[in-house]
C-alpha positions as CSV (number, residue, x, y, z in Angstrom):
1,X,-19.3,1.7,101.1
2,X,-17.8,-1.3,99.6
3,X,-20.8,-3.4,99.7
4,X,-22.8,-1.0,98.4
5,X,-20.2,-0.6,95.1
6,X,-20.2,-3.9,94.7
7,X,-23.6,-4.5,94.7
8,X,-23.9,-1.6,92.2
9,X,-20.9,-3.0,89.5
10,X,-22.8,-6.8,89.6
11,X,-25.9,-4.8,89.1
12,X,-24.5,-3.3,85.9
13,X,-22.3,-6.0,84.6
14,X,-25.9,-8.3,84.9
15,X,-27.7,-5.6,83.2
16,X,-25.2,-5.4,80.4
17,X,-25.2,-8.8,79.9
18,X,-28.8,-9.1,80.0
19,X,-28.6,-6.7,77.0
20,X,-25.8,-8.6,74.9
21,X,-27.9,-11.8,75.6
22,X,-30.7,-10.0,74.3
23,X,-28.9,-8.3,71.0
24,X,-27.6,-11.8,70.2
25,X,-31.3,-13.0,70.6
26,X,-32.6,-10.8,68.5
27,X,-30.3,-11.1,66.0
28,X,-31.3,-15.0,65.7
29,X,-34.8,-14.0,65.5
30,X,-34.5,-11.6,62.9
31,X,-32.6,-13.3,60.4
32,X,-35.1,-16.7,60.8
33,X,-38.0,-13.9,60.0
34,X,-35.8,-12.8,56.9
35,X,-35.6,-16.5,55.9
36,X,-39.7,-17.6,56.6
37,X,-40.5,-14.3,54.9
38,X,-38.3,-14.7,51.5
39,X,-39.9,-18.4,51.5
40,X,-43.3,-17.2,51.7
41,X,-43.3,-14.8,49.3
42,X,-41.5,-17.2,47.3
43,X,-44.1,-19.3,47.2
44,X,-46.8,-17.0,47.2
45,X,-46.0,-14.2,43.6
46,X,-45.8,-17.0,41.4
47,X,-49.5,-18.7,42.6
48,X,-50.7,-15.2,42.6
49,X,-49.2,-13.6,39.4
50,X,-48.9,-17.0,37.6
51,X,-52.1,-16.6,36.3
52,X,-53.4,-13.5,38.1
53,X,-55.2,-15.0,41.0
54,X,-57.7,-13.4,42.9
55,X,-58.6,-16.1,45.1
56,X,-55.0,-16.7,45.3
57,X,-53.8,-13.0,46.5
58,X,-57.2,-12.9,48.8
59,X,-55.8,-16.5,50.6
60,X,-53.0,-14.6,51.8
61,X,-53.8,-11.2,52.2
62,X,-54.1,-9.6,56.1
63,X,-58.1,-8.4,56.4
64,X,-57.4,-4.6,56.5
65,X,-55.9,-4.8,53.3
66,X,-58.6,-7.3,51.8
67,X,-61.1,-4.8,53.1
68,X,-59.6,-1.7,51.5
69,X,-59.2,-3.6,48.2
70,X,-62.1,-5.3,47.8
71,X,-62.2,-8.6,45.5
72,X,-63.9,-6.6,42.2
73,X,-61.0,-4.5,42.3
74,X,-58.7,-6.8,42.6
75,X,-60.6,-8.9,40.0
76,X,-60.2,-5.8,37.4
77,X,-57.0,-5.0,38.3
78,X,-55.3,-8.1,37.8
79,X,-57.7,-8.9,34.4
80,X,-55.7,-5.4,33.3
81,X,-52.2,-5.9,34.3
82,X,-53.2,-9.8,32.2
83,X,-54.1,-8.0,29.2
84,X,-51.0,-6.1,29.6
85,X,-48.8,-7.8,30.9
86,X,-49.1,-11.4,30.5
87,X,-48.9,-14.7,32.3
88,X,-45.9,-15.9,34.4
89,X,-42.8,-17.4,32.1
90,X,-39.9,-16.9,35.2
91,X,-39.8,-16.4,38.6
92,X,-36.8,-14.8,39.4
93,X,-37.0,-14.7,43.3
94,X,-37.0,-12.2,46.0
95,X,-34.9,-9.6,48.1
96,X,-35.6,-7.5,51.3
97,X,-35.9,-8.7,54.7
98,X,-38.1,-7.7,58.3
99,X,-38.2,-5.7,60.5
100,X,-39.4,-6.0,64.5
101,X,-40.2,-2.8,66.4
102,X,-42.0,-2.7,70.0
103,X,-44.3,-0.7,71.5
104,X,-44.8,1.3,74.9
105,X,-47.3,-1.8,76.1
106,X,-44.8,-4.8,75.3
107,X,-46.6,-5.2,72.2
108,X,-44.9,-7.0,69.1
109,X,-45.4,-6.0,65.6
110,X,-43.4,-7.8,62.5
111,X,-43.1,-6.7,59.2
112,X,-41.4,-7.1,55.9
113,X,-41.1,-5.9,52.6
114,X,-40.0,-8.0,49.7
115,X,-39.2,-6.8,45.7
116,X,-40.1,-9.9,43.8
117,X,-38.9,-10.0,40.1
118,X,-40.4,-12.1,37.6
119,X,-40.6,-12.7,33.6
120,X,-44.1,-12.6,32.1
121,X,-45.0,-13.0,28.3
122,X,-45.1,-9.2,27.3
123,X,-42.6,-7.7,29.9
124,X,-40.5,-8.2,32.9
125,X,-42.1,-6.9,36.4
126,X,-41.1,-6.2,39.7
127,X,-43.8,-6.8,42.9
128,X,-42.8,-5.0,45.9
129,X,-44.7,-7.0,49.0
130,X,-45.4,-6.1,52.6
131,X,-45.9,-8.7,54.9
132,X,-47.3,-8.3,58.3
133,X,-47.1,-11.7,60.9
134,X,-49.9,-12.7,62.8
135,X,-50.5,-15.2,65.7
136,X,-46.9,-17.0,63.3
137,X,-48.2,-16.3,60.1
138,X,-47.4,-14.4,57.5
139,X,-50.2,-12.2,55.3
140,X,-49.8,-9.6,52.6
141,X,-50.5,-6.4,53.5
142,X,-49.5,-4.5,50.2
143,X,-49.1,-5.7,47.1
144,X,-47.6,-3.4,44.3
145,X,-47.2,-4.2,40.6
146,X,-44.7,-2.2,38.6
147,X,-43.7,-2.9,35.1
148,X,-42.8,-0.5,32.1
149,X,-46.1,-2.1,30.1
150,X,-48.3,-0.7,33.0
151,X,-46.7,3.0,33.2
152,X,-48.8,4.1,30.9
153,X,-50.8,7.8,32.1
154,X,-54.6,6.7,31.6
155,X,-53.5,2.9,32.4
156,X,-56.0,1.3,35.4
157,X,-53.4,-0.9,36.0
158,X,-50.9,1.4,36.6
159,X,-53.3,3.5,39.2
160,X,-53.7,-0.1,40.5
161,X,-50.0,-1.0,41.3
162,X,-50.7,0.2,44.4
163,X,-53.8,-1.1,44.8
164,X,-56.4,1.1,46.6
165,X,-54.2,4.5,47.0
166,X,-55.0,7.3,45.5
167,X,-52.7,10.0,43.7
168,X,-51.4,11.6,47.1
169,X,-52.3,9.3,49.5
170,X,-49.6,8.0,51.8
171,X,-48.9,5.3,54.0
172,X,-45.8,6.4,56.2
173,X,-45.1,2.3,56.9
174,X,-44.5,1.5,53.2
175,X,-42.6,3.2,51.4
176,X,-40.6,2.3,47.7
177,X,-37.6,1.9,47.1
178,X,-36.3,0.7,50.7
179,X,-33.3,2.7,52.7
């Protein structure tokens, strides 16, 4: 009886360390997503807004988001938030952070979501970002524009801000302002 107590306590004192060793793990990981995620959004809003990039927002963007845009789209959209809004004067940097979340199959998916703020010549703006992480990369997979200049009822650009969604339509993985 004994043995088999024994066996059963440095079962469970391996298996709760085995999780600590894991939390801590996990921990590490997440906040050196938060960091690689912040940089490349960083990097990315002000070569994308800076002058309203297509090609730019397209380099980066995950292909099921690409696809559901489409590059005329896009093209339109940004040419209305330019007339609108303006060109780039500050970069202001971003906030949020990611988030892991596994699956039944052992399967891995990362994503983030960023609000980036920024200046531009007729208003200030906020881009709210989702990243997803692929094979170590990092790809936008939502890219929302929201300014007071773009608010405006019969304004493409404002139906644009979310680029592709319609009135109604939601995505249950993105949602605005984050909890």
């Amino acid at each position: 009886m004994k043995r088999i107590l024994a066996a059963l306590g440095a079962t469970l004192v391996g298996l709760a360390i085995g999780t600590g060793a894991w939390f801590i793990y996990m921990g590490f990981q997440g906040k050196g997503l938060d960091v690689s995620g912040r940089a490349y959004v960083d990097e990315a809003v002000p070569k994308i807004t800076g002058m309203w990039s297509v090609r730019e927002l397209l380099g980066r963007c995950d292909p099921a988001f690409c696809n559901k845009v489409g590059a005329d789209a896009l093209g339109a959209g940004f040419k209305d938030i330019d007339s609108k809004l303006g060109i780039l004067v500050e970069y202001e940097g971003s906030t949020g952070g990611s988030q892991v979340t596994f699956s039944g199959n052992a399967s891995r998916t990362v994503t983030a979501l960023y609000d980036a703020r920024a200046k531009y010549t007729r208003g200030d703006a906020v881009i709210h970002i989702r990243l997803s992480r692929d094979a170590g990369q990092w790809q936008i997979a939502d890219f929302v524009v929201d300014a007071p200049v773009l608010r405006g009822e019969d304004s493409s650009a404002a139906a644009l801000q979310s680029f592709g969604k319609k009135k109604g339509d939601e995505d249950e993985h993105f949602r605005w302002p984050m909890k």
